[in-house]
VEXVEX-301838 format. One line per 10 residues: number of its first residue (from 1); their letters; for each residue x, y, z of C-alpha. Coordinates in steps of 0.2 Angstrom, whole numbers. Layout:
N
NUM> A> X:Y:Z | ... .
//
This chain:
391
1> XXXXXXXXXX> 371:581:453 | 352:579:456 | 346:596:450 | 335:599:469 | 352:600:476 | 363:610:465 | 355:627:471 | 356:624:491 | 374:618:491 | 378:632:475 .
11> XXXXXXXXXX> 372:646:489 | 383:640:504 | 399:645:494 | 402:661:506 | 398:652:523 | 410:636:517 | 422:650:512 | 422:660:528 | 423:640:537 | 438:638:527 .
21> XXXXXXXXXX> 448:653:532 | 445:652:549 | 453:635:550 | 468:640:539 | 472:656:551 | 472:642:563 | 481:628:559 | 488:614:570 | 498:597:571 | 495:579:572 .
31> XXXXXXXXXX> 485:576:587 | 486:593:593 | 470:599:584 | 462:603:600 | 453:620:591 | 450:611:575 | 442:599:582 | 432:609:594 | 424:620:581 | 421:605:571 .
41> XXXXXXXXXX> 408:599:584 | 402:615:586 | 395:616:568 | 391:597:567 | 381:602:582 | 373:617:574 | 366:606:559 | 355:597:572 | 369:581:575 | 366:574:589 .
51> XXXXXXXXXX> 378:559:587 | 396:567:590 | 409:555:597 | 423:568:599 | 442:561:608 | 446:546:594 | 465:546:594 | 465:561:603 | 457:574:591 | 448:565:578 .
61> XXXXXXXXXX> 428:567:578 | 416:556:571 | 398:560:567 | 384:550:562 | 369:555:552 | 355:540:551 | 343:542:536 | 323:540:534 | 325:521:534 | 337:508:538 .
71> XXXXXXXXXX> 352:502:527 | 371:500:526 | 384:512:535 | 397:523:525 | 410:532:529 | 416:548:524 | 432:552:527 | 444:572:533 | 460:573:536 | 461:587:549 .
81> XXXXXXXXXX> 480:590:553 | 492:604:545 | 509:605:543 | 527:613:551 | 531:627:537 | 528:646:541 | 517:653:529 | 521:664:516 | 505:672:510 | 498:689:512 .
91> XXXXXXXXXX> 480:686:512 | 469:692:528 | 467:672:532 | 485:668:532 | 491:657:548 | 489:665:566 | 501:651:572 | 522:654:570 | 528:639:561 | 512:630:556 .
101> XXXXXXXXXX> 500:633:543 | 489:621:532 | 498:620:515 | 490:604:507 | 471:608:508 | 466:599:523 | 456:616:529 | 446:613:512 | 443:596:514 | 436:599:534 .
111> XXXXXXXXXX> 424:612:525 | 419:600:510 | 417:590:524 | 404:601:536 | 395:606:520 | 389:589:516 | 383:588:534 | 374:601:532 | 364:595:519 | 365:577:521 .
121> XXXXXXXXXX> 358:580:541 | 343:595:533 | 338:579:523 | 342:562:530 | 333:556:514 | 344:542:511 | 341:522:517 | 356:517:529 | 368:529:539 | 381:541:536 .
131> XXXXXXXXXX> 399:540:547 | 407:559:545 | 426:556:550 | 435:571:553 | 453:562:557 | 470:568:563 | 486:568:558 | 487:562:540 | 504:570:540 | 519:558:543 .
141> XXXXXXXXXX> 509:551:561 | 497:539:556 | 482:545:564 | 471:534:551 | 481:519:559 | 477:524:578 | 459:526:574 | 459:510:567 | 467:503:580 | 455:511:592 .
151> XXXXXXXXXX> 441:504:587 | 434:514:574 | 426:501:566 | 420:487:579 | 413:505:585 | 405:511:569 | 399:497:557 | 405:506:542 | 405:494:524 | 415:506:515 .
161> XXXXXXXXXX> 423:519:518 | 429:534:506 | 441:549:505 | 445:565:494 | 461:577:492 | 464:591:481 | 474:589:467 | 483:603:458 | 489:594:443 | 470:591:439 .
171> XXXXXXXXXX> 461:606:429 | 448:614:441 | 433:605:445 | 441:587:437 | 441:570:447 | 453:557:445 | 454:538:450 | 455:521:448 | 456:504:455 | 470:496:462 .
181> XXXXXXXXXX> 486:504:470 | 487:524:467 | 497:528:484 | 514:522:487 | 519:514:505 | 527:529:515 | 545:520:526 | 556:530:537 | 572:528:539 | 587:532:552 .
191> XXXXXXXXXX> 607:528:549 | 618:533:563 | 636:531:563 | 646:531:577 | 665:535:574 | 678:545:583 | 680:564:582 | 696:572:582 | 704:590:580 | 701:593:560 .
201> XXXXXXXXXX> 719:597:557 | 723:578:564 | 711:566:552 | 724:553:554 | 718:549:573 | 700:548:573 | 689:538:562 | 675:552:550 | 659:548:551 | 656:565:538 .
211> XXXXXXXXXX> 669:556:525 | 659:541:526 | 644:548:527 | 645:556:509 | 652:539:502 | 634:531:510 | 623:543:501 | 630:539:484 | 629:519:490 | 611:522:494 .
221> XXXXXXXXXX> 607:528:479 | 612:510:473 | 600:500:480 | 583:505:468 | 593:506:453 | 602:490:456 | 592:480:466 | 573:482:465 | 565:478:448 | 564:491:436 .
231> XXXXXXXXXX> 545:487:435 | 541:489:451 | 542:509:455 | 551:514:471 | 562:529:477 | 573:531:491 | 579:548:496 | 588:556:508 | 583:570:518 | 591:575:533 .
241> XXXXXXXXXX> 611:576:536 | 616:581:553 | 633:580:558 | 647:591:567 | 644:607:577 | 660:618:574 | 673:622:558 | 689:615:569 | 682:593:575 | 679:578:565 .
251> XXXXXXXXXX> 662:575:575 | 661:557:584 | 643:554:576 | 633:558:561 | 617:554:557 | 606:551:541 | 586:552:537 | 577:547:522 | 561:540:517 | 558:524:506 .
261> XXXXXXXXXX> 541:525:495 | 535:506:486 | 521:500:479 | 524:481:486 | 529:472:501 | 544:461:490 | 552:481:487 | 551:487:505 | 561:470:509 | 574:470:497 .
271> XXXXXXXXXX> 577:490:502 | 576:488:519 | 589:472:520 | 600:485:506 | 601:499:518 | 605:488:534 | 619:476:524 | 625:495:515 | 626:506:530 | 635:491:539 .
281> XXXXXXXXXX> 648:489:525 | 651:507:523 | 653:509:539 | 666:493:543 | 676:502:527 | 679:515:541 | 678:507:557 | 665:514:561 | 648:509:571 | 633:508:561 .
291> XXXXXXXXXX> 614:508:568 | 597:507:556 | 580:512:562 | 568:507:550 | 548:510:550 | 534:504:540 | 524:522:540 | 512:520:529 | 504:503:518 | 499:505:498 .
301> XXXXXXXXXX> 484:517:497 | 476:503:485 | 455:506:479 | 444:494:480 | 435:487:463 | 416:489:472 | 420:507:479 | 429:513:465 | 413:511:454 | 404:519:467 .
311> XXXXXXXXXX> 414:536:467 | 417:535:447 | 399:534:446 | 397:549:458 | 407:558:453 | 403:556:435 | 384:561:439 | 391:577:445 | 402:584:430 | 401:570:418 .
321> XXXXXXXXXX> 411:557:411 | 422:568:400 | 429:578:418 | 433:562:426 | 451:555:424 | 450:535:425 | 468:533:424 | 478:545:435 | 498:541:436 | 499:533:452 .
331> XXXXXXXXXX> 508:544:464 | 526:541:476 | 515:552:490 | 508:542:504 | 492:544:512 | 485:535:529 | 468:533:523 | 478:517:517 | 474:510:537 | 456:515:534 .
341> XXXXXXXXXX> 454:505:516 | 465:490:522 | 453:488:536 | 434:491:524 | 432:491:505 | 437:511:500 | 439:523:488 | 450:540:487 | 446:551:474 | 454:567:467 .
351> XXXXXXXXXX> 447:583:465 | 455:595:453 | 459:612:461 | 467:619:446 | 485:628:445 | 481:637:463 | 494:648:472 | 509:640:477 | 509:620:478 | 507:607:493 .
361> XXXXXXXXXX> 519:608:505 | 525:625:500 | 523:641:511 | 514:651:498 | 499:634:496 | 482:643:499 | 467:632:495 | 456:635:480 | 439:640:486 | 433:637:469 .
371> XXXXXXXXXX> 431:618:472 | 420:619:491 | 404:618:483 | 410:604:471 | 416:594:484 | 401:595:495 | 392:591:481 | 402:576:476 | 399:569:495 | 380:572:494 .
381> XXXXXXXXXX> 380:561:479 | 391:549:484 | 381:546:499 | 365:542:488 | 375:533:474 | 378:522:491 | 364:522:501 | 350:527:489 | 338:542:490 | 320:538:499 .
391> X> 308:549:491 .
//
């Protein structure tokens, strides 16, 4: 990091930290961040923004922060959302909310993301014009794709765009990436079967959804290990089970949920025509009805070459070469910055948070405060890797 720098953004640690356990005492859902995003806007506007398009699929917010002279746009990228778990933390800024609470870091990543407004708008000494997205949604509901499809980009003339996400595997302080796919495409599934329920002392005159329900998760499991190339990584799982209300009736319907994660579009055919032809075979073993839903969630999460040098550089300027990881595993996690980097060259960097508290997606997840500054920092010096500095 350029050394004029590292003091102001070391000194913002307890105002990014006091940012950061407000928004986790109040977390909400995809496109329900009404709050989130309103005190967003309020400390973009309290920076001296005055370029805040609020309302893009719903409760996203872009910002934009032109520099001293003309040049290129780039985007930088937060996801805002949190997630359905009641939390399970006693720490003064544990969720407000019954039922919600942000267990992936997505409060740190809105803070990283303020803190290099703050700097980035005090100084504007850069040659082009900086996008801040603060987007909705990540989990499971695609807000990345509906601000694509809204118009993000025909609205914003960003060339690249960039994203960041904690990383607990990573020691404190560490980035990781690479080129090339890192993500895995995120698929939804739904199996429905349609049979007929009887008294459970009488099996013999109904048709059991629950008997063939079990004999269709073990046929599932089939279809990676005996249909997909071994090289080509992919998991299906099964999630959800619902079936049967009472101990005494064969319940008429069952149903079965599960997500598919790939890395290329050849896997996500061959599974989904596996689970159609399966479910329909299983199901015709025991005349039953059979009825697929299947979604395309989420595409590869795939770095560009151009961007990825960017942040590697970046990043590399800030802790040095020997604290950046240019060969992370690539991960069965899905993530809709994936829309955003489809649609513009992008990058999506890792930030180490260390063994924190609890992991994503648990109830005892608290973000490691340790890492605000570090982020802001990374941003700043992205945004001059990018754009350049002008004095």
């Amino acid at each position: 990091m350029n050394a004029p720098f590292a003091p102001e953004i070391a000194i913002l640690h307890d105002e990014l930290r006091g940012w950061r356990h407000h928004l986790h005492a109040y977390p909400e859902t995809a496109f329900e961040e009404v709050e989130t995003s309103r005190f967003i806007v309020e400390r973009l506007k309290s920076f001296g923004i005055t370029e805040i398009h609020a309302g893009i699929a719903k409760t996203g917010v872009v910002a934009v922060i032109p520099g001293q002279q003309p040049g290129p746009w780039v985007g930088l990228r937060a996801d805002i959302d949190a997630l359905d778990i009641s939390e399970d933390n006693d720490v003064p800024h544990r969720s407000c909310i019954p039922g919600k609470m942000h267990a992936c870091g997505h409060d740190g990543h809105i803070t990283m993301l303020l803190g290099a407004a703050k700097q980035l708008a005090a100084r504007r000494d850069f040659a082009g014009t900086v996008a801040l997205i603060f987007q909705p949604a990540e989990e499971n509901e695609g807000g990345g794709r509906v601000m694509v499809e809204e118009g993000l980009f025909e609205r914003f003339p960003i060339a690249s765009v960039f994203g960041l996400h904690n990383r607990l595997d990573l020691p404190e302080g560490h980035f990781a990436i690479k080129a090339g796919p890192l993500m895995a495409a995120y698929d939804i599934f739904e199996i429905t079967l349609d049979g007929l329920g009887v008294h459970a002392g009488q099996p013999h005159l109904g048709h059991d959804v629950v008997v063939a329900a079990g004999k269709l998760i073990g046929a599932l499991q089939t279809i990676v290990s005996r249909n997909v190339n071994p090289l080509h990584p992919a998991v299906l799982s099964i999630t959800q089970v619902h079936a049967g209300h009472t101990w005494n009736v064969i319940p008429q319907q069952a149903v079965l949920r599960g997500t598919v994660r790939s890395f290329d579009s050849e896997a996500q055919d061959i599974i989904q025509r596996r689970i159609e032809k399966v479910s329909a075979d299983v199901a015709s073993a025991f005349d039953l009805e059979a009825q697929v839903r299947y979604e395309r969630r989420y595409p590869p999460m795939v770095n560009a070459e151009a961007p990825t040098r960017i942040a590697i550089a970046a990043a590399t300027a800030l802790v040095g070469a020997e604290r950046v990881n240019l060969n992370p595993a690539q991960t069965m996690g899905a993530e809709d910055f994936a829309f955003m980097a489809k649609q513009r060259p992008g990058a999506y960097i890792l930030l180490g948070a260390g063994k924190g508290k609890g992991a994503p997606h648990n109830a005892r997840y608290d973000f490691n405060d340790n890492i605000l500054t570090t982020g802001v920092a990374y941003w700043v010096e992205l945004v001059y890797q990018v754009l350049g500095r002008t004095d």
